[in-house]
GUKOL-410667 format. One record per residue (C-alpha): residue in three letters; x, y, z. Coordinates in Angstrom, 3 decimals. Example, Ala and Ser with C-alpha at 12.3 -4.5 7.8 and 13.67 -1.06 7.14 Angstrom:
+-----+----------+----------+----------+
|  aa |       c1 |       c2 |       c3 |
+-----+----------+----------+----------+
| ALA |   12.300 |   -4.500 |    7.800 |
| SER |   13.670 |   -1.060 |    7.140 |
+-----+----------+----------+----------+
***
This chain:
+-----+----------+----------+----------+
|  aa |       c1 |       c2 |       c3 |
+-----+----------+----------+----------+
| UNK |    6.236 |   18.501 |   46.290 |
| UNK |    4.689 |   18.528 |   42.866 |
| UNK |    5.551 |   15.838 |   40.790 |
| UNK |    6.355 |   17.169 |   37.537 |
| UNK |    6.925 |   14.604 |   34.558 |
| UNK |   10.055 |   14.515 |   32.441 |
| UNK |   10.250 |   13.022 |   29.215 |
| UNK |   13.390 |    9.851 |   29.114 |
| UNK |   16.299 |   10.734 |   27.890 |
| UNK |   16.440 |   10.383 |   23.948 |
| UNK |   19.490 |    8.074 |   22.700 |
| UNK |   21.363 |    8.701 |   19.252 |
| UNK |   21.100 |    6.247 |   17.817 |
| UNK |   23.399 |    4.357 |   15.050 |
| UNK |   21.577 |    1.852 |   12.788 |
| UNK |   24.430 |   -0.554 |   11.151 |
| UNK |   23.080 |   -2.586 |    7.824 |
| UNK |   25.637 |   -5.125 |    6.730 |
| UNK |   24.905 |   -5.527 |    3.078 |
| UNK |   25.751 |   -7.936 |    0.174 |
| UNK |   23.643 |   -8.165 |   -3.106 |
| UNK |   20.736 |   -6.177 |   -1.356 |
| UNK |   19.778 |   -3.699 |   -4.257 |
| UNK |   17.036 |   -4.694 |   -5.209 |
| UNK |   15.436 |   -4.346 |   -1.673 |
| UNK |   17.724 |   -1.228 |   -0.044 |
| UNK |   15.516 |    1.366 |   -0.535 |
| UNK |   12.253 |    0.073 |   -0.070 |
| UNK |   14.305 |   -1.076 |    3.438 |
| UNK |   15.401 |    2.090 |    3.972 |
| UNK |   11.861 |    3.849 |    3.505 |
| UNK |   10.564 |    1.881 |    6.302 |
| UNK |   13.163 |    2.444 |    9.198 |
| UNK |   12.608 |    6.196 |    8.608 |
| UNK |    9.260 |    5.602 |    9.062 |
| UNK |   10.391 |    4.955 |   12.582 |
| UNK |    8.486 |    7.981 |   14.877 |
| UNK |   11.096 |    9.173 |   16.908 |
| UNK |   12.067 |   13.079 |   18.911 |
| UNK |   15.653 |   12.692 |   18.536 |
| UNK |   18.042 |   12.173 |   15.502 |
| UNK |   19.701 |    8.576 |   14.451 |
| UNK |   21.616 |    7.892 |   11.092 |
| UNK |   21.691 |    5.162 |    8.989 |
| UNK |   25.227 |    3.354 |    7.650 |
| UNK |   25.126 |    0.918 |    4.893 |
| UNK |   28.479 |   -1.082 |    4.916 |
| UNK |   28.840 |   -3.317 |    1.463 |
| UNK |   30.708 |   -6.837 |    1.468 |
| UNK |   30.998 |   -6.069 |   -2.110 |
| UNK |   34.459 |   -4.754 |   -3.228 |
| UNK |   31.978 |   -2.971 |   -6.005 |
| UNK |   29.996 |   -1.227 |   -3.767 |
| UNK |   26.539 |   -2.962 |   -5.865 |
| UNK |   24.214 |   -2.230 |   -3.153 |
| UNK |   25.620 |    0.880 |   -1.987 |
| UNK |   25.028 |    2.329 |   -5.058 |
| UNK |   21.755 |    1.828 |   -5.384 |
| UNK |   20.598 |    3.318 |   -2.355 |
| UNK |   18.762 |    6.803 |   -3.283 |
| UNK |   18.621 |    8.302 |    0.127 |
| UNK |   21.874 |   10.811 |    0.053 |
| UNK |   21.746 |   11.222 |    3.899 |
| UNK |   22.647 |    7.384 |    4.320 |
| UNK |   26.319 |    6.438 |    5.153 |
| UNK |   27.549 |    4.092 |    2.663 |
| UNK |   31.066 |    2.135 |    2.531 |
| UNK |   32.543 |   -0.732 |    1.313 |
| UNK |   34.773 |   -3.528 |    3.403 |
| UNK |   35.876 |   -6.902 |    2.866 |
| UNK |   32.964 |   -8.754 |    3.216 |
| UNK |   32.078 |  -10.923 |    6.247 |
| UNK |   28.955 |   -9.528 |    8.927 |
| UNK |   31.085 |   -9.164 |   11.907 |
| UNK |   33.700 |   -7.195 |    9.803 |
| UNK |   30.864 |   -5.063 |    8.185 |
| UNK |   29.091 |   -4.310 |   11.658 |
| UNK |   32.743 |   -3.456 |   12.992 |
| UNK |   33.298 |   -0.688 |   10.058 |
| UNK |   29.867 |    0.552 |   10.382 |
| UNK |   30.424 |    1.158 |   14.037 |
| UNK |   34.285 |    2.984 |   13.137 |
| UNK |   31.948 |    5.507 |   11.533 |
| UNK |   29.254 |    5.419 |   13.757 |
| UNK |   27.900 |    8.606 |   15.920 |
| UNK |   25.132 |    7.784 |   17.973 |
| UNK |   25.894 |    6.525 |   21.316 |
| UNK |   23.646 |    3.572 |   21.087 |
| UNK |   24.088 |    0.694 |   18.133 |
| UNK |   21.657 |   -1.285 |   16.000 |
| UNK |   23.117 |   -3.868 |   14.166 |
| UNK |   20.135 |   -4.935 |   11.106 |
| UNK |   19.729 |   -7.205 |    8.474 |
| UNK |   18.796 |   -5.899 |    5.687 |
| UNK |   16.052 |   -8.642 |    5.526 |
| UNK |   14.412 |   -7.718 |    9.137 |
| UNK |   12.168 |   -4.983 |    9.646 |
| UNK |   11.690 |   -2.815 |   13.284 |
| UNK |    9.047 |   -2.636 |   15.204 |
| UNK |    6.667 |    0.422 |   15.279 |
| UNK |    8.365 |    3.295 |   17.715 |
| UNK |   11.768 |    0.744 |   18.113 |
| UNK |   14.035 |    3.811 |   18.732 |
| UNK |   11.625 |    4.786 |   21.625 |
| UNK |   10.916 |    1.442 |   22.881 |
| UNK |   15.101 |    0.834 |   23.071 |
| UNK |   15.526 |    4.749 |   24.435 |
| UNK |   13.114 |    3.906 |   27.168 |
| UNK |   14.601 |    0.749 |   28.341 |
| UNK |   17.928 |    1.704 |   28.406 |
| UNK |   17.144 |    4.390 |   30.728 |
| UNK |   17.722 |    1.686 |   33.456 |
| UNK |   21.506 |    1.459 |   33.004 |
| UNK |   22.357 |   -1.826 |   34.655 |
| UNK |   21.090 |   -3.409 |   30.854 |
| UNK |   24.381 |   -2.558 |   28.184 |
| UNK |   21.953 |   -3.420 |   24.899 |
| UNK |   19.112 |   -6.311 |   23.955 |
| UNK |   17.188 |   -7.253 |   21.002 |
| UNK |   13.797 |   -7.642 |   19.794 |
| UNK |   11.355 |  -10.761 |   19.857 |
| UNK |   11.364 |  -12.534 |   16.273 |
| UNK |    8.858 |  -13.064 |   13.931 |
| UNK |    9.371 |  -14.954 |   10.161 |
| UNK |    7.122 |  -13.408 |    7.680 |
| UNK |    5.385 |  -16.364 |    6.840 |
| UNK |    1.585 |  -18.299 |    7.704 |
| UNK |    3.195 |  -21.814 |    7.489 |
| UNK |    2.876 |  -23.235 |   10.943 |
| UNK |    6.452 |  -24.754 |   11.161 |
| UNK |    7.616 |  -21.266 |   10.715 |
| UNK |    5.343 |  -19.294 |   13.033 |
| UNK |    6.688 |  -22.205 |   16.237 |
| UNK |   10.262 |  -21.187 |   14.684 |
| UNK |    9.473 |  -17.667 |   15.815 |
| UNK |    8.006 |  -18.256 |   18.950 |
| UNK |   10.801 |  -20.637 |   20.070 |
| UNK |   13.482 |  -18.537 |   19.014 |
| UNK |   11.948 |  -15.347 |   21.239 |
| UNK |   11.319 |  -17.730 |   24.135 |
| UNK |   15.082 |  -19.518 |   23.829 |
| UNK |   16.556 |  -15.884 |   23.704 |
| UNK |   14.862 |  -14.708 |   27.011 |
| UNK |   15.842 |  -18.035 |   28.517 |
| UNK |   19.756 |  -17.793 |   27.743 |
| UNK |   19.693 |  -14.081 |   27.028 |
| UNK |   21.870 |  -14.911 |   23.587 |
| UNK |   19.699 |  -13.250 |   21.022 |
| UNK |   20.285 |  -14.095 |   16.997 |
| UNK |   21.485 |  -11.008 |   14.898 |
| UNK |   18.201 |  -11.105 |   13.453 |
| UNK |   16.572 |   -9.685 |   16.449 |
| UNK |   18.130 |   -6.538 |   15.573 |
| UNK |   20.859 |   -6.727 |   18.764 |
| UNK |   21.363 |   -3.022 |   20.018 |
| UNK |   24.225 |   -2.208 |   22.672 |
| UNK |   25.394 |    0.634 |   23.869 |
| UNK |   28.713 |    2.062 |   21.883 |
| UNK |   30.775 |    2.339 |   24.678 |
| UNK |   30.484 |   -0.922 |   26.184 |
| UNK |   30.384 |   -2.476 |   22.437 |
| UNK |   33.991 |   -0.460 |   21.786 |
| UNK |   34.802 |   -1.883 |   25.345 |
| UNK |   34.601 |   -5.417 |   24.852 |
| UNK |   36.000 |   -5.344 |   21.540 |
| UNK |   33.709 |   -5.428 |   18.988 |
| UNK |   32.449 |   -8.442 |   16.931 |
| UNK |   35.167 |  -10.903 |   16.154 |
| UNK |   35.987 |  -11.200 |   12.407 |
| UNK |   34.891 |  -14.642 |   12.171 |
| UNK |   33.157 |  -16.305 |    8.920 |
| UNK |   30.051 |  -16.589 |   11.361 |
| UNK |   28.405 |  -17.192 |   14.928 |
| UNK |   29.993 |  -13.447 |   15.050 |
| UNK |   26.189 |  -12.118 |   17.120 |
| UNK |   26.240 |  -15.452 |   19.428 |
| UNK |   29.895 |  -14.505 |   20.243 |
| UNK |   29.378 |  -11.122 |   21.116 |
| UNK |   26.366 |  -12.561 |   23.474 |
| UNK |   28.634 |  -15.179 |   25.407 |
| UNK |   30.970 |  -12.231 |   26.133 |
| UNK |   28.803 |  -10.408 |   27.647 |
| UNK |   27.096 |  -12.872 |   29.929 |
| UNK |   31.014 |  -13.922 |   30.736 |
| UNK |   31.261 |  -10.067 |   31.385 |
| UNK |   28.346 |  -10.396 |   33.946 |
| UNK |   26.471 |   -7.633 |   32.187 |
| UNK |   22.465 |   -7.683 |   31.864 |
| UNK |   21.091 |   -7.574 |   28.015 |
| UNK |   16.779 |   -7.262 |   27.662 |
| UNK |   14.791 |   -8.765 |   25.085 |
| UNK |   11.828 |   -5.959 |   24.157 |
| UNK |    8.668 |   -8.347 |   23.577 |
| UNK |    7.906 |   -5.920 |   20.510 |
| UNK |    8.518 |   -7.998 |   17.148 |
| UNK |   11.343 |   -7.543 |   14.197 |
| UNK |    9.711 |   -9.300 |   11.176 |
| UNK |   12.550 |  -10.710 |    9.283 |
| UNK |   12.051 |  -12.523 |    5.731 |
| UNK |   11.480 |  -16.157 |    5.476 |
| UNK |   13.952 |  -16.363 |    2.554 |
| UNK |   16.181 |  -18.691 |    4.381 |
| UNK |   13.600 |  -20.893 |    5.313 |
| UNK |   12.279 |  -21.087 |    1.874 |
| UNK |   16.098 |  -21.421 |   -0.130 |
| UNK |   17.586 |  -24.136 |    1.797 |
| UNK |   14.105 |  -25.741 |    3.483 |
| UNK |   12.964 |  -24.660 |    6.761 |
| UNK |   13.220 |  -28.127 |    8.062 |
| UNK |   16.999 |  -28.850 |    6.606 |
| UNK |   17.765 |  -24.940 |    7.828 |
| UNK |   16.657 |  -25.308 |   11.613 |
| UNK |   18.074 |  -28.683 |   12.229 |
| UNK |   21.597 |  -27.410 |   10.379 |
| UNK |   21.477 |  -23.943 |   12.400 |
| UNK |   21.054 |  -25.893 |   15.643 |
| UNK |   23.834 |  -28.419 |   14.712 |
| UNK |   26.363 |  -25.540 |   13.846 |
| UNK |   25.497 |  -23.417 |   17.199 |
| UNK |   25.623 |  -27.085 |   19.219 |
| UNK |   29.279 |  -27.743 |   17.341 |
| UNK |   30.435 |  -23.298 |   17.775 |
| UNK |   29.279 |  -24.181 |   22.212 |
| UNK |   31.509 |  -27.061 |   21.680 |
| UNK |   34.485 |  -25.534 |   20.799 |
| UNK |   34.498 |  -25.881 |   16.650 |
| UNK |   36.019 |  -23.160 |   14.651 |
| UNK |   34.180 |  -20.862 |   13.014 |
| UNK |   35.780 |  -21.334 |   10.267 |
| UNK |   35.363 |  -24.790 |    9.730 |
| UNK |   31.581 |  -24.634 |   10.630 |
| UNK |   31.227 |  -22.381 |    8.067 |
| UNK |   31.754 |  -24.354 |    4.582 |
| UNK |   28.558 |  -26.832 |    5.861 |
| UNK |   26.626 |  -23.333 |    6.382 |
| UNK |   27.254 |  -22.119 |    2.917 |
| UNK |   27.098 |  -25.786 |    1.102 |
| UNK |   23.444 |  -25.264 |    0.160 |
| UNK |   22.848 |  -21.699 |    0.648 |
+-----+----------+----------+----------+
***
C-alpha cells in the first residue's frame, strides 16, 4: 500500500498573559509571539491584575483579548482561560519569550495523547555563569520530577485543565500546584528541550544568589505543607 504522508493535526491554541505593570514591554511582547510560524489560528488574551486596566491599555494590537481581574497569577490564568477558545492552553509571562515554531513543536507532541500538556526547557537571558547553571538546573530538575515552573511557558490541554479544576487562587506556588495534581492524577506532562528565554529581572532586583536560595526555601516549606499564603509575605519582602 502506498504510504501517503499526512500533515499532524494543528491545535488552537490559547496563549494566556497574566499581566501587572507590563506596558512598557506589551507590545514589543506581543510582536514577537506573532512572529510564531504557524498553519493554524491561536489568539492571544491579556488578563490585567490592575483594577485600571494600565497594561491593557497600552497594548496596540486590536485583535488581542484584554480584561481586567483581581489581581493574583492563578486568578488571572483562570479568567484568561473563561474566555479562552483554543483547545490547547499556554499560560506566559509576560517576561518569557517562545521558542522558534513553539505552536508546532507543542501541536506535534501532543499528537501522542497519553501527554495532557508540558512546558519548555528554560533559559535566563543573561552571560553571568551563576545564571546560565540556574537554567540548566532548572530544565534538568523539571524533567526529573516532571513539575515545570510557570516560566517554562506550561501548556495543557483545555479540557483536562477545566477537568481538574483550574489553578487554585492562591497568592503563589499556583503552577507547582497545578503540577502535583496532575502527577497525583497519574497523567503524563513532556518537557520540549526547545528553550523559553525569560528575563533575568528577578535575578538582578532581589540578587540571584538571595533569589534562588529564597525560591528553593519557599517550594521546600509549600512540599511541606505551609500555606500559601503565609509563604507569600517572605516572597514579596524584597521584591
Amino acid at each position: 500500500m502506498e504510504n501517503i504522508y499526512r500533515k499532524p493535526y494543528q491545535y488552537k491554541f490559547s496563549i494566556i498573559v497574566p499581566v501587572l505593570n507590563e506596558q512598557g514591554r506589551i507590545n514589543s511582547f506581543l510582536d514577537k509571539i506573532n512572529r510564531q510560524s504557524y498553519d493554524s489560528n491561536f489568539e492571544i488574551i491579556i488578563v490585567d491584575g490592575d483594577s485600571h486596566g494600565g497594561t491593557v491599555n497600552a497594548v496596540r494590537d486590536n485583535t488581542v483579548i484584554c480584561i481586567t481581574c483581581p489581581k493574583g497569577r492563578g486568578r488571572q490564568m483562570n479568567a484568561g482561560t473563561a474566555k479562552a477558545r483554543g483547545e490547547i492552553l499556554i499560560f506566559l509571562h509576560a517576561d518569557t519569550t517562545l521558542p522558534d515554531n513553539a505552536l508546532e513543536k507543542i501541536s506535534l507532541a501532543l499528537q501522542n495523547t497519553n501527554y495532557v500538556g508540558g512546558a519548555f526547557d528554560l533559559k535566563i537571558d543573561s552571560d553571568r555563569l551563576f545564571l546560565r547553571y540556574i537554567s540548566v538546573r532548572a530544565s534538568l530538575r523539571s524533567r526529573w520530577n516532571r513539575i515545570p515552573y510557570g516560566d517554562q511557558a506550561i501548556f495543557i490541554r483545555k479540557e483536562y485543565f477545566d477537568e481538574i479544576g483550574g489553578f487554585k487562587e492562591i497568592p503563589l506556588m499556583e503552577d507547582v500546584d497545578l503540577m502535583r495534581r496532575i502527577k497525583k492524577d497519574g497523567k503524563k506532562i513532556i518537557i520540549l528541550p526547545d528553550k523559553v528565554t525569560t528575563s533575568a529581572r528577578r535575578w538582578e532586583n532581589d540578587g540571584a544568589l538571595y533569589t534562588t536560595i529564597r525560591n528553593r526555601i519557599l517550594v521546600g516549606l509549600f512540599y511541606l505543607g505551609v500555606s500559601p499564603h503565609k509563604l507569600a509575605k517572605y516572597y514579596w519582602r524584597k521584591s
